[in-house]
PAFI-328721 format. One record per residue (C-alpha): x, y, z; residue in three letters. Coordinates in steps of 0.1 Angstrom, whole numbers, padded with zeros to 4 digits, always signed. Example, Ala and Ser with C-alpha at 12.3 -4.5 7.8 and 13.67 -1.06 7.14 Angstrom:
PAFI-328721
+0123-0045+0078ala/+0137-0011+0071ser/
END
This chain:
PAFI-328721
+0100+0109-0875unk/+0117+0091-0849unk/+0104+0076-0819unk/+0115+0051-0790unk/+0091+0029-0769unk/+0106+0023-0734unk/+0088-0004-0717unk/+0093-0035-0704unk/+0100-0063-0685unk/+0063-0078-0686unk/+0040-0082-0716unk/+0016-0060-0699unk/+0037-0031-0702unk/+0059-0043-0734unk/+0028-0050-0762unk/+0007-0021-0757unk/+0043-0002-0770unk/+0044-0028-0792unk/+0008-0022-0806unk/+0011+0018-0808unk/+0045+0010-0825unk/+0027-0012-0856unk/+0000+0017-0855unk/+0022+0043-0859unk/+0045+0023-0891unk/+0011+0020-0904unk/+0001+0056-0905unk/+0040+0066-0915unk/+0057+0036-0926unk/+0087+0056-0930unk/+0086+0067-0894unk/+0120+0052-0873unk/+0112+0032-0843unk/+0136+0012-0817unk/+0127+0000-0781unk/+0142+0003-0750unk/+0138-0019-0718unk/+0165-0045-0696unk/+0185-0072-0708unk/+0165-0101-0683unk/+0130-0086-0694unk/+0104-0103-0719unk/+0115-0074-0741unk/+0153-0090-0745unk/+0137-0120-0768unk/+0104-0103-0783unk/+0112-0071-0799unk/+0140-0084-0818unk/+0119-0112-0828unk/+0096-0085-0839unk/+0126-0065-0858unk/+0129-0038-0839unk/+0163-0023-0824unk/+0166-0030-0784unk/+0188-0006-0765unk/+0194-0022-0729unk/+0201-0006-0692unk/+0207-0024-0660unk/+0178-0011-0640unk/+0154-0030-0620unk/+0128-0027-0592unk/+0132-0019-0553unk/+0125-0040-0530unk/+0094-0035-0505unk/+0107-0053-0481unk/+0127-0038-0450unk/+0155-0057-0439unk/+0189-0046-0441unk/+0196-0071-0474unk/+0167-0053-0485unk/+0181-0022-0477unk/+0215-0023-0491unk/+0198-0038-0521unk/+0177-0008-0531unk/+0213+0012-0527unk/+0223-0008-0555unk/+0191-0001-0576unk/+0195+0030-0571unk/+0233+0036-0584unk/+0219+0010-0615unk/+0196+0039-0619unk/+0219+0067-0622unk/+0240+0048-0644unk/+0210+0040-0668unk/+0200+0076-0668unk/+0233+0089-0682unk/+0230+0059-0703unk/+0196+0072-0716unk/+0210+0111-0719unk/+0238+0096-0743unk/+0213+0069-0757unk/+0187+0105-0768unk/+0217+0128-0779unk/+0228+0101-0804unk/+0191+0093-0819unk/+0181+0125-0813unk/+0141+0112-0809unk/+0112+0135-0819unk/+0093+0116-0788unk/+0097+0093-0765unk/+0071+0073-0752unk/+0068+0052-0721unk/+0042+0026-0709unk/+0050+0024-0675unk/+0069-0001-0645unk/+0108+0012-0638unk/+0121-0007-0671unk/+0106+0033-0686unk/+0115+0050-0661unk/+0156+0057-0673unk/+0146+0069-0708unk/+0112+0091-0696unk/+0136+0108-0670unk/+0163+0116-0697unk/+0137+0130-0723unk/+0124+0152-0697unk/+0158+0167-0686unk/+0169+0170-0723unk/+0134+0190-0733unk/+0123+0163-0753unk/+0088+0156-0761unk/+0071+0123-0742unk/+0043+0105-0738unk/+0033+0079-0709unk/+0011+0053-0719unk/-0005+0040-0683unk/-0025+0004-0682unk/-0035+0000-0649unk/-0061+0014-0627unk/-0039+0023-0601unk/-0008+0039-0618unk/+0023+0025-0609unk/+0051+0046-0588unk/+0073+0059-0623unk/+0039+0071-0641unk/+0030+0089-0611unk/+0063+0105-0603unk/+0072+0112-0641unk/+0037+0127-0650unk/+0044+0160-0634unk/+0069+0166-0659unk/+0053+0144-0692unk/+0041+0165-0720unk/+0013+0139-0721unk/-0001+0114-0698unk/-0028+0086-0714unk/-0045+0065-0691unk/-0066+0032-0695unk/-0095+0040-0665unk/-0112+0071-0659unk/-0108+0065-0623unk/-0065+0069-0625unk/-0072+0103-0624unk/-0072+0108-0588unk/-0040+0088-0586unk/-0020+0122-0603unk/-0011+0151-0592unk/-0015+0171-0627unk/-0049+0174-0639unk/-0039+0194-0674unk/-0026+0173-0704unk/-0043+0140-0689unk/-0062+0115-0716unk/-0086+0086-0711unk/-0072+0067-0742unk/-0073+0029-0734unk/-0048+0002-0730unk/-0033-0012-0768unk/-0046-0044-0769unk/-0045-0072-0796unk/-0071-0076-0818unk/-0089-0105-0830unk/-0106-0115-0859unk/-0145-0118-0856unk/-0155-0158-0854unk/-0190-0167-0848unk/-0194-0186-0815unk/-0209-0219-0830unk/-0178-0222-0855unk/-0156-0214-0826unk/-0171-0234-0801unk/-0165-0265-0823unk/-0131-0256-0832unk/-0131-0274-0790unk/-0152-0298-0796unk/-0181-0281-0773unk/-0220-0292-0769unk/-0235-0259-0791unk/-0265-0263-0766unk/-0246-0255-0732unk/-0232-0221-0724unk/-0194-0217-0721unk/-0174-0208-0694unk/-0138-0197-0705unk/-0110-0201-0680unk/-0072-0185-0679unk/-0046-0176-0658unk/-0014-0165-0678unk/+0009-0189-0697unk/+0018-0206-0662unk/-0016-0201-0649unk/-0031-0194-0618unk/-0032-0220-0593unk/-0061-0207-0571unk/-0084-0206-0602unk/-0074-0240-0612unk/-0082-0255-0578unk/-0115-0240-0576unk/-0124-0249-0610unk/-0111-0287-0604unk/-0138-0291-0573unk/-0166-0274-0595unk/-0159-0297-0629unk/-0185-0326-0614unk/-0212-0303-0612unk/-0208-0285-0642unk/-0210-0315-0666unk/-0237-0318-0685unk/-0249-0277-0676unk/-0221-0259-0690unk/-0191-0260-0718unk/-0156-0252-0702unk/-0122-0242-0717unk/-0099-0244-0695unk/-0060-0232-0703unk/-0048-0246-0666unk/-0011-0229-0678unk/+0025-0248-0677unk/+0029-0253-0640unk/-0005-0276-0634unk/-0014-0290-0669unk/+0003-0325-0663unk/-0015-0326-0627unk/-0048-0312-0640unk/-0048-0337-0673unk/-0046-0372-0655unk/-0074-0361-0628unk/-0100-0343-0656unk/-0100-0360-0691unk/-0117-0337-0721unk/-0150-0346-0730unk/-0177-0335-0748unk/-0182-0302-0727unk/-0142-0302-0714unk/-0113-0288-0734unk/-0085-0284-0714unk/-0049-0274-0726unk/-0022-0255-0708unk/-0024-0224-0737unk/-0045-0214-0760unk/-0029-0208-0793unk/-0063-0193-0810unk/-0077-0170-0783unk/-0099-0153-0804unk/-0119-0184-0810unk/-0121-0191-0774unk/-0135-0157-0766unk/-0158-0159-0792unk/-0170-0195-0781unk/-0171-0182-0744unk/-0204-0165-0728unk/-0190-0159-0695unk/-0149-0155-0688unk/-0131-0160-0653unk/-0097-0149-0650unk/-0071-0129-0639unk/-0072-0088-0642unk/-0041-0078-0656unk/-0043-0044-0678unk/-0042-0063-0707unk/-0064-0091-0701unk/-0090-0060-0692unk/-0082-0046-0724unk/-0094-0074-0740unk/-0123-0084-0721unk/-0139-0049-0723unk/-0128-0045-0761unk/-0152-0077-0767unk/-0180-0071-0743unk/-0172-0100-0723unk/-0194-0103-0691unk/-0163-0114-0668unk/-0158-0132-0627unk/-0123-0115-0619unk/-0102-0126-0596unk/-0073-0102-0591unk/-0036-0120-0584unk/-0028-0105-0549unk/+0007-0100-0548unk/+0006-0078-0581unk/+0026-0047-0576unk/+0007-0018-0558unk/-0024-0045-0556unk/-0028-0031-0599unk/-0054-0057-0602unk/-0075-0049-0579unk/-0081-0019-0586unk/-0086-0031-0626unk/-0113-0051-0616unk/-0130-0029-0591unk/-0132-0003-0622unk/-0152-0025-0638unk/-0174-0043-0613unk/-0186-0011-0595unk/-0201-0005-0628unk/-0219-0041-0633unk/-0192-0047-0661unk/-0176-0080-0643unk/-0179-0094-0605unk/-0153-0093-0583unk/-0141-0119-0563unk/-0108-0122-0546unk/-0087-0146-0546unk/-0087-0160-0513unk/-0127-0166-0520unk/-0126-0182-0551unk/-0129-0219-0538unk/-0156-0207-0512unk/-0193-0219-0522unk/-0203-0182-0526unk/-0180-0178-0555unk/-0190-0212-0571unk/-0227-0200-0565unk/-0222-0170-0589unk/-0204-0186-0615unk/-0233-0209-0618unk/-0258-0184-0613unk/-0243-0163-0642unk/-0241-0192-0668unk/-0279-0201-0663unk/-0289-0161-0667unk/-0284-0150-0702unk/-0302-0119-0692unk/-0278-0111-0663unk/-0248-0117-0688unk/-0258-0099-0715unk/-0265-0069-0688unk/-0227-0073-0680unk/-0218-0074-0715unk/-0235-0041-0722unk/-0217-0021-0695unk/-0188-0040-0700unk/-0183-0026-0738unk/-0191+0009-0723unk/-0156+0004-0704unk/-0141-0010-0742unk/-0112+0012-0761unk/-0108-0005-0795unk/-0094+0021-0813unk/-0067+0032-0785unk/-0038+0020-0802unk/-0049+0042-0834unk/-0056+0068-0808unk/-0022+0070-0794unk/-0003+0066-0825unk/-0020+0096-0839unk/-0012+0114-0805unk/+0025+0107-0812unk/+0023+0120-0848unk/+0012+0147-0834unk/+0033+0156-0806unk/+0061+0144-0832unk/+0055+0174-0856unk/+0046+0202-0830unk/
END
C-alpha cells in the first residue's frame, strides 16, 4: 500500500499525520508512506528527522487583511496555488498513491485537490472544532471526512461519509502522580496546578500567573513551562521552591500531567487531544488571534459540557478568573466532576481508528 500524509506547517496539523502514519507501519509495516507539506513549515525539519520522504510546494495562506498590498498578495497565493496543484497532479501520477490523506490548513490543500481531480481515494483528518477553510471546501468532494468534535458537523455541508474519530494525539506512559510530582520537587500534600503555553509560551497566562504566585504559596503546587520568550524575565522575579518548578519546557510532559490535578493552558487541537485523552479537568484560555478563532470554539466544546471552564484571554488577569482557579484547586469534588465529563470528550484510540480507516479505504 501506498499512502501520503499532506499536512503541515504547524505541529497541530503535522503530528496527528505523523501519529496515524506510525499506526498505520505498525498494522502493515510494509505499507510505503512519504509526506507532503512547504519548505518554511515545521514539516521541512521533522519528517525527515523522523525518516520519512518530504515532497515540497510553494503554497501559503491568504491574507485577511484588505489593503491593496494585501490584495495583490493573495494574487500571488493564488498563482503559488495553481502551480502546486499541477505540482501535486505530477507528484500523484508518479507515486501513484492508493490514498491520500490530509489533516487540514492550506499546506493539504494542493495534494487533497489533486487526488480528487485524479479519482483518487482521500481522507481529511480535521482537529479543530471549527473546521478550517480547505476541510470545508474539500469535504464536498473527500471520500471521507474525520472530525475531532461532534459539534464540526454543522460547519459542513455533506452530512454522508462524516466520522467523529478524534484528533491523533501522543501518548504517554502511565506515572503515578506522587512519583511524578517529585520528579519537580513538589509538596505531595498540596494540589497542583500545571501551566503551559506552547514552546514560546503565552504571555497573557504568564502575567496572570506571576500576580497570583504570592497567594498560591503554601495552598498549591505549580509547574509552570513560562516558554522561550519570558523564561529569563520570569526566573529572576519567581525563584523555584518547594511548591514552584518553573522551566521554559517541559521535556517529560507525561509526568507533569500526571503530577497535575488541575491544567491551565492554551486550546489548541492537540493540546485538547491530550487533555481529554487523560481526563484532565482544564481553565482554557483560547489564543485570540488563532485562525478562524479555532480555539475558541475547542474550548467551548468542552466547557458547555462541564469538561473545562472557559475563560478568554482578555480576562485572564481579572480577579474573577483568579477566583476560579483557586476555587477549583480547593474542590476536589468539583475537579474530579470535570475530569469525568472531560474523558467522555477523550479519543485514545483515534490514531488506531484512522489508520485502520486508511487500510481500508486503501484496499476497496
Amino acid at each position: 500500500m501506498r499512502v501520503i500524509f499532506a499536512g503541515g506547517g504547524t505541529g497541530g496539523h503535522l503530528y496527528p499525520a505523523v501519529a496515524m502514519a506510525e499506526e498505520l507501519l505498525k498494522r502493515l509495516p510494509e505499507t510505503e508512506v512519504s509526506f507532503a507539506g512547504t519548505e518554511k513549515g515545521i514539516e521541512s525539519r521533522e519528517v525527515p528527522r523522523l525518516g520519512y520522504g518530504l515532497d515540497t510546494f510553494k503554497v501559503r495562506g491568504f491574507s485577511r487583511g484588505r489593503s491593496l498590498v494585501d490584495m495583490l498578495g493573495n494574487a500571488g497565493v493564488l498563482t503559488d496555488f495553481a502551480g502546486s496543484v499541477r505540482k501535486a497532479v505530477s507528484l500523484i501520477r508518479k507515486e501513484r498513491p492508493d490514498v491520500v490523506v490530509g489533516t487540514g490548513g492550506f499546506v493539504s490543500a494542493p495534494l487533497l485537490l489533486a487526488s480528487q481531480m485524479l479519482g483518487k481515494k482521500n481522507l481529511i483528518q480535521e482537529q479543530n472544532a471549527f473546521p478550517g477553510m480547505t476541510t470545508r471546501l474539500l469535504s464536498l468532494f473527500a471520500t471521507e471526512v474525520h472530525l475531532s468534535f461532534p459539534d464540526s458537523r454543522r460547519f459542513l455541508k455533506r452530512k454522508k461519509g462524516i466520522y467523529v474519530s478524534g484528533n491523533p494525539a501522543r501518548r504517554f506512559s502511565l506515572v503515578h502522580g506522587a512519583e511524578a510530582g517529585k520528579a519537580f520537587g513538589l509538596d505531595p500534600g498540596l494540589p497542583t496546578l500545571l501551566v503551559f503555553g506552547g514552546s514560546r509560551g503565552a504571555r497573557s497566562i504568564n502575567n496572570a500567573v506571576k500576580q497570583w504566585l504570592g497567594e498560591l504559596e503554601g495552598t498549591a503546587n505549580v509547574i509552570w513551562q513560562t516558554g522561550s520568550l519570558d523564561f529569563e524575565a520570569i526566573s529572576k522575579e519567581c525563584v523555584s521552591s518547594s511548591n514552584l518548578w518553573i522551566g521554559p519546557y517541559i521535556n517529560d510532559m507525561g509526568s507533569a500531567y500526571a503530577a497535575a490535578d488541575l491544567v491551565l493552558c492554551r486550546a489548541g487541537a492537540s493540546t485538547i487531544a491530550e487533555l481529554t485523552n487523560l481526563g484532565k479537568p482544564a481553565i482554557l484560555v483560547p489564543y485570540p488571534y488563532a485562525t478562524g478563532n479555532h480555539q475558541f470554539f475547542n474550548a467551548e466544546a468542552l466547557a458547555k459540557d462541564g469538561a473545562a471552564v472557559l475563560i478568554t484571554d482578555s480576562e485572564i488577569s481579572d480577579k474573577g478568573a483568579k477566583e476560579k482557579v483557586y476555587g477549583l484547586l480547593k474542590d476536589s469534588k468539583a475537579r474530579e466532576k470535570m475530569a469525568v465529563a472531560c474523558r467522555k470528550h477523550g479519543k485514545p484510540e483515534a490514531a488506531s481508528e484512522l489508520a485502520g480507516r486508511i487500510i481500508q479505504l486503501g484496499n476497496s
